[in-house]
N, C-alpha and C positions, 0 to 999 in steps of 0.2 A: 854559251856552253851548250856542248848537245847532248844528249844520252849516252854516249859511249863514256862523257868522261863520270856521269854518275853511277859507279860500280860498285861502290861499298852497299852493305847491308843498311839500309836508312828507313826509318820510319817518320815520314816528311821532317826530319830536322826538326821534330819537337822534344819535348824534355816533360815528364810527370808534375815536376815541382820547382821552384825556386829556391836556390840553397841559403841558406840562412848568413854562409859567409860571404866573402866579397866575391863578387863573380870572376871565376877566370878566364884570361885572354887569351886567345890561342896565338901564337906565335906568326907573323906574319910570311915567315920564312916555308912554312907547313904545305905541301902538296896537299890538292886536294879530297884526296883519301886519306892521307895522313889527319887534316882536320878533321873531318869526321868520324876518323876512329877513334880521335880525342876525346871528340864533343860528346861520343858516348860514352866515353870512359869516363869523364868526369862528372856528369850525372849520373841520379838512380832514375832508372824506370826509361819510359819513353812513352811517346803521343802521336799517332800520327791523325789529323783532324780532319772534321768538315763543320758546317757552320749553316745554323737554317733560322729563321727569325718568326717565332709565332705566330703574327700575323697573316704571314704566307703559307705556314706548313699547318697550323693546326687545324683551321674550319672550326666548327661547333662556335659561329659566331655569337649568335643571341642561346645558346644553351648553359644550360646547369646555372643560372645565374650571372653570366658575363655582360657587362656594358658595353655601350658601342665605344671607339676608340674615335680618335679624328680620321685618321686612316679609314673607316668602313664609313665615315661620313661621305667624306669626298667618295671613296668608292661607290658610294651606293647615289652620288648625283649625279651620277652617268657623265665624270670629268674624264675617268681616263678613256685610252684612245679605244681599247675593245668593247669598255662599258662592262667587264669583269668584275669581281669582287672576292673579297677571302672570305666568305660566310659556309663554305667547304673546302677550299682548295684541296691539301692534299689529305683534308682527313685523320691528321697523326695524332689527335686529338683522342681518335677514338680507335687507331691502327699504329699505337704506339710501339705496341711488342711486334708489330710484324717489323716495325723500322726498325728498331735494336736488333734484331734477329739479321737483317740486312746487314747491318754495319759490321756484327760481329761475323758476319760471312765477309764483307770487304776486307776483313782486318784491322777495323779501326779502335784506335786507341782512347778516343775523347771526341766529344761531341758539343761544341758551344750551341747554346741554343738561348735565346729570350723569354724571360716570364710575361705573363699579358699582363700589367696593370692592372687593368679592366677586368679581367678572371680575377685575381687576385684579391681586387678589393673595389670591387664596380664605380662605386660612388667617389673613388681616387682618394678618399681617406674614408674612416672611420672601420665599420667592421669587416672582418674578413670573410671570405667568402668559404663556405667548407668544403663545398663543391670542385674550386681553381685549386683549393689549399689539397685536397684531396686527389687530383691531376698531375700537379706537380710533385706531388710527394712516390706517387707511383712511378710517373717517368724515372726520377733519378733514382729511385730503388731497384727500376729495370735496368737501370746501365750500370748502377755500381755491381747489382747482381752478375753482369756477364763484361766484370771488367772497364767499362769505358768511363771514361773521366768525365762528367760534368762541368763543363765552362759556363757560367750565366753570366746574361747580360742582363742591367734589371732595364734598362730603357731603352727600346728601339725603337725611334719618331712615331709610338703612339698611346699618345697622352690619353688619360680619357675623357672624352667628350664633355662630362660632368666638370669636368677643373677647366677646361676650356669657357666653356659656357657660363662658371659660376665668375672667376675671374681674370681671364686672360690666359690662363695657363704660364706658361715661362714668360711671361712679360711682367707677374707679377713676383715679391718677396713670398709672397703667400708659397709660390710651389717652395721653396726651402726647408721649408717644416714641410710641408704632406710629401715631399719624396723622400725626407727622411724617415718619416714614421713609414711608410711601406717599403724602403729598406730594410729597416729596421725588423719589420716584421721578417720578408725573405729571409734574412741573416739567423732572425731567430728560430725559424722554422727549418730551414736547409741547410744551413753552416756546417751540420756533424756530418756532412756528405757532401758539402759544395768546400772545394778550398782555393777554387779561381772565380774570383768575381768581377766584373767590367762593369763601371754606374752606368756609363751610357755609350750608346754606338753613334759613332758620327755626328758631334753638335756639332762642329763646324760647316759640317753640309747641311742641317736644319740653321743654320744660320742667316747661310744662304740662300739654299732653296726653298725656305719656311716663312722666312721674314723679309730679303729682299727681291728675289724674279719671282716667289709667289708659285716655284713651279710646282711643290711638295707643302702636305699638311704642315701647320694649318692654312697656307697659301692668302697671306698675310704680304701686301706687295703695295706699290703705288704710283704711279704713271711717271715717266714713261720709263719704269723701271723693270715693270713687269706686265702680265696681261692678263686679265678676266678675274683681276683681284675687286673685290667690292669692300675690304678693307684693311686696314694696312699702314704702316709709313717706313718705306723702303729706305728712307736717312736715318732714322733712329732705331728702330725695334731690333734689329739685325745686332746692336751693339750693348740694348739690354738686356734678348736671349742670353747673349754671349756671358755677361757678369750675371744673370742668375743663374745659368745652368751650372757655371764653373763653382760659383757658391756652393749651390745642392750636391755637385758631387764630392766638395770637398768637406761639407759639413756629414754624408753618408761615407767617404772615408776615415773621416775624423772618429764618428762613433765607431767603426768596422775594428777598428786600430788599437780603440780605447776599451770597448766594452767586448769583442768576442775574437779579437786576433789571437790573444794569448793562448787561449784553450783553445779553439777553432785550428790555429797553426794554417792559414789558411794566406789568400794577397787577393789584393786589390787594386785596381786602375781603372782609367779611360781609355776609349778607343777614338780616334780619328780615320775619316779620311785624306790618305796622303795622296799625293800624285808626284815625280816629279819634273821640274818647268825647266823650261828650255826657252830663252829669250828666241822669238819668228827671225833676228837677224843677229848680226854681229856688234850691230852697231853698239856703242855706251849705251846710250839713252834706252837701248829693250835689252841689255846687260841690267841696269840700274833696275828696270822697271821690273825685271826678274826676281832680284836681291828682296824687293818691297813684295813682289806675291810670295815670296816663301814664306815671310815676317807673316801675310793675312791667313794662308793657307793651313801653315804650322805654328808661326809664333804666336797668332792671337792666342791658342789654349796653351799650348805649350810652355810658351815665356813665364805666364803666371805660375805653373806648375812648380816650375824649376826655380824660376828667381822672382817669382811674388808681384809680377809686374807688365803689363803688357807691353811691347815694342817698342822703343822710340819712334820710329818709325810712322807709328800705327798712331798712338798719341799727336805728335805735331799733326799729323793730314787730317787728322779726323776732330781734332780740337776736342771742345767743350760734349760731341755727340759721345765722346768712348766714358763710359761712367770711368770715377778713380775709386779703388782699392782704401778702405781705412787702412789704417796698421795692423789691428787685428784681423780683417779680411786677407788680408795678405799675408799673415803668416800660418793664418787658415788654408788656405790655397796652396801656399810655397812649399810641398813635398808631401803634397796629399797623394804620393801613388806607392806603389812596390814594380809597378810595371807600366809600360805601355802601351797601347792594343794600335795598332795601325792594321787599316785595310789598305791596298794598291792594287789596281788595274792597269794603269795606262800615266804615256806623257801627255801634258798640255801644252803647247804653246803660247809664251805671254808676249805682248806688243805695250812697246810704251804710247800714254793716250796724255799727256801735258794739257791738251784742251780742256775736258773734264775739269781742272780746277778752277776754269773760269767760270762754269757754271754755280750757280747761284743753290741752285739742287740739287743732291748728289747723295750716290747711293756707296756699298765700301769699294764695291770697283774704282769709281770716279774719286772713293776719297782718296784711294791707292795710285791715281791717275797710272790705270793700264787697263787690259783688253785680254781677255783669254781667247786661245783660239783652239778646238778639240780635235785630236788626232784621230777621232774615228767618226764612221758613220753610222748615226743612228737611226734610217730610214731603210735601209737595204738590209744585208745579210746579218748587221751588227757585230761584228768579231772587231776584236778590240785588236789594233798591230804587236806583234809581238816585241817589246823593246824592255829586257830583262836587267837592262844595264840602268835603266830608270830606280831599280825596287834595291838596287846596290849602292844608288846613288842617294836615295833616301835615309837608306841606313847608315851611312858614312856620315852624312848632314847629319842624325842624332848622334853620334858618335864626336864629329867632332862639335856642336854646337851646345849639346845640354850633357856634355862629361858622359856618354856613353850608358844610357840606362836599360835594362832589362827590358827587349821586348819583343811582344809577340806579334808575329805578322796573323792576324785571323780573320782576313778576307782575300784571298785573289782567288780569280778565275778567269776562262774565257764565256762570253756571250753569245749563241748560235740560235737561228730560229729554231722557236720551236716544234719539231714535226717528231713524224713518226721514226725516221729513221735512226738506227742506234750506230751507224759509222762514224763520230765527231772526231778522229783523227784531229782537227785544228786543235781542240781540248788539250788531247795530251801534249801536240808539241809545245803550245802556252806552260802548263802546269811542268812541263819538264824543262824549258828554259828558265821559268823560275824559281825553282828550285834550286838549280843549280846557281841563280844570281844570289838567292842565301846564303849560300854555300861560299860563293866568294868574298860575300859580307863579312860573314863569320871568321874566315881567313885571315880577312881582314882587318880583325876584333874587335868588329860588331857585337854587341851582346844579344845575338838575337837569340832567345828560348825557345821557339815553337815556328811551326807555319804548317795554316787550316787552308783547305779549299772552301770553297763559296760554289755550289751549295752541292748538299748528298742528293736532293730529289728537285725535278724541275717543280719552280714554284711559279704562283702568283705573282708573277714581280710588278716592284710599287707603281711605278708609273706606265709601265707597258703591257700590263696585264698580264696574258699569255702569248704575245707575242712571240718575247724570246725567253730563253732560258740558258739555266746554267750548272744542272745538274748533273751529278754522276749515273745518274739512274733518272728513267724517261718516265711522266706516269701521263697517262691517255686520258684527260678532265673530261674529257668526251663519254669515258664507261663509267656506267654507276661504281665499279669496282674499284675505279682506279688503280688499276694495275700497276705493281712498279717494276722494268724490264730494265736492266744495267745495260748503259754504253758500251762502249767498246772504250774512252776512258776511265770507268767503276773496273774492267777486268786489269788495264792497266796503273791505275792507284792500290787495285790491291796485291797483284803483283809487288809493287813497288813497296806498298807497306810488310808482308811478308819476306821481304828481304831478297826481293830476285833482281837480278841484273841484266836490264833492260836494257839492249845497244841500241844503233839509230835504224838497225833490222826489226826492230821489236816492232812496231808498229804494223808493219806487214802480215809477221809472223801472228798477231793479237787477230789482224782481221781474217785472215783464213781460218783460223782455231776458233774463233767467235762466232763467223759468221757463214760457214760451209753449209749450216745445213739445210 
């Protein structure tokens, strides 16, 4: 889809709230406009989003009382590749009103953002901190003040150090109770102001990238599975993360549902990330071997979610390593959400690997016997291909595989080095191809409720420091001020959220108007 054909008034195809009735489907039959002028007729309110994750945006690392996380661990061993750290990034910490003052100049509707744990409640249980409690409490007082909706995630891969160090962190039952008691707490503190909650962003990529390649906190790996892990077991831990995080978030849905939904009127979920896969050939055998990476990529969290159970799939390859579900576990688990939070960049390519089960060692790839292969480069310019039929194809798979459930798309974007220049033209055509692949989602009656860009301000990003970025507005980590100077994508998101009709001219028209003077 290109620009011309998104002409209605849209505010990125999000929705304020979840309707209490059964969702409805838009008619397959509906023109593109026609859907949308639906989609807005039949909710109240609208959202249009971006999405930033504390770590990255906030700085004020060791201040007011904050612990260190595993994230500023690693950060601060001189692992990643610039040897960067978020102990200031962008500062929002303490230039929160100049960021809300931004977005309400963008036009934005909602702002998902992550609590710190570690602000929070330092020690990862016990008391609270009044200092983070005091933080938090002002951000979302700033945005409800000028309109923008609060989305919180309460766990974005950074655990704190303290629950790492005392028992393992997600390896043990222990995190079960202390993520719920600091749920618990967020819910009791922010609920009369927060009414979208996400327990956690991307286990499934902390599964992976945490427990078996070792490439992301707590980089926890084992030969020759991954590299410069010094401790780890890439065969099993990957499959314990998995059943305890799913636990935690569903023992923190369980009470959200039980004890403050009623009054609260508020929903909760998980976020994953999705991708969708495309077998390297025609052949059965990386058709098959495709079928099996959807099952590890979606179904591992997923399956439980919906039907209280992981993959068949998943179970035979992986035998005795995938823990089993009691009965009460499972019916803990089996429809612990209201939503689901999916992020999407890009396709993967998957190859089928049959040798891998001959080995005697094996990590979930090998137990999945396949091979991923990445459709971008992450050495060069880093711009992700644009292939918008991927994030349509994702949503059609929930739709048709788990009966179609409410969800929010609350990550995409494109990746661009980070410099001084504010022409990212690439930005918009990405954000404008998929938008409009929502759009045909939803056509297609998808329940999709929302979709957030990734991110409002170039951040800190996790593993490539300041490399690249991916922000609507550029900030210079170089000046003490940190200045923040909007793209040439921030003029056209807010265009687009304001309700202007952007054809495949716009872009031109954007950079003369932008950048003449």
């Amino acid at each position: 889809m290109n620009l011309d054909q998104i002409s209605v008034k849209l505010t990125a195809i999000s929705v304020a709230s979840l309707p209490s009735a059964n969702p409805a489907v838009v008619p397959k039959k509906l023109s593109l406009k026609e859907v949308a002028a639906k989609f807005i007729s039949i909710h109240l309110g609208r959202v249009g989003g971006v999405h930033s994750l504390s770590l990255l945006v906030e700085g004020a690392a060791a201040e007011d009382g904050r612990s260190p996380s595993v994230w500023d661990t690693i950060a601060h061993s001189g692992e990643l590749k610039d040897e960067t750290n978020g102990d200031i990034a962008c500062d929002q910490y303490h230039r929160y009103k100049e960021d809300v003052q931004l977005m309400v100049n963008t036009g934005l509707d909602a702002y998902r953002f992550s609590i710190s744990w570690s602000r929070l409640i330092p020690n990862g249980r016990g008391p609270v901190n009044p200092k983070g409690l005091q933080y938090y409490n002002n951000l979302i007082d700033e945005l409800i003040r000028h309109g923008i909706q609060p989305h919180v995630t309460l766990f974005h891969h950074d655990l704190p150090q303290a629950l790492e160090d005392d028992y393992s962190g997600w390896l043990s039952e222990k995190i079960v109770d202390d993520f719920t008691a600091y749920a618990d707490t967020c819910f009791n503190e922010f609920g009369d102001r927060v009414s979208h909650w996400t327990t956690m962003n991307e286990p499934n990529a902390i599964a992976l990238g945490g427990y078996d390649r070792g490439t992301i906190p707590p980089k926890r790996c084992s030969y020759p599975f991954g590299a410069n892990c010094t401790k780890g077991n890439s065969t099993v831990e990957p499959y314990i993360f998995t059943h305890n995080s799913l636990l935690a978030h569903a023992s923190a849905a369980r009470l959200y549902k039980k004890k403050y939904q009623a009054q609260q009127k508020g929903f909760i979920g998980l976020n994953l990330f999705t991708t969708w896969l495309i077998p390297r050939t025609d052949s059965g055998k990386d058709v098959k071997a495709t079928q099996r990476a959807h099952d590890l990529y979606i179904g591992w969290f997923i399956n439980p979610l919906v039907f209280g159970d992981y993959p068949a799939t998943m179970k035979k390859h992986a035998g005795s390593k995938i823990p089993t579900f009691t009965l009460q576990q499972s019916e803990l688990v089996k429809g612990s959400f209201d939503f689901l939070s999916l992020n999407y960049y890009t396709i993967i390519h998957i190859m089928d690997d049959p040798d891998s089960l001959k080995l005697k060692e094996r990590d979930v790839y090998m137990d999945m016997a396949l091979k991923r292969l990445d459709s971008w480069d992450g050495e060069s310019n880093g711009e992700f291909p644009i292939d918008p039929l991927g994030l349509q194809h994702v949503l059609e798979h929930f739709k048709q595989i788990y009966g179609n459930p409410p969800i929010y798309v609350h990550e995409n974007g494109q990746r661009t080095l980070h410099n001084a220049s504010l022409n990212d033209a690439p930005r918009i055509k990405y954000l404008a191809a998929f938008i409009g692949s929502a759009l045909n989602g939803l056509r297609n009656g998808s329940d999709m409720r929302g979709y957030f860009t990734w991110s409002f301000l170039d951040l800190f990003e996790l593993t490539q420091g300041e490399k690249f970025s991916f922000g609507l507005y550029y900030v210079n980590f170089s000046d003490p001020d940190l200045k923040r100077q909007p793209k040439l994508s921030a003029h056209w998101y807010s265009g687009f959220l304001k309700g202007g009709n952007i054809s495949s001219d716009g872009i031109n028209v954007l950079e003369r108007s932008s950048f003449s003077q």
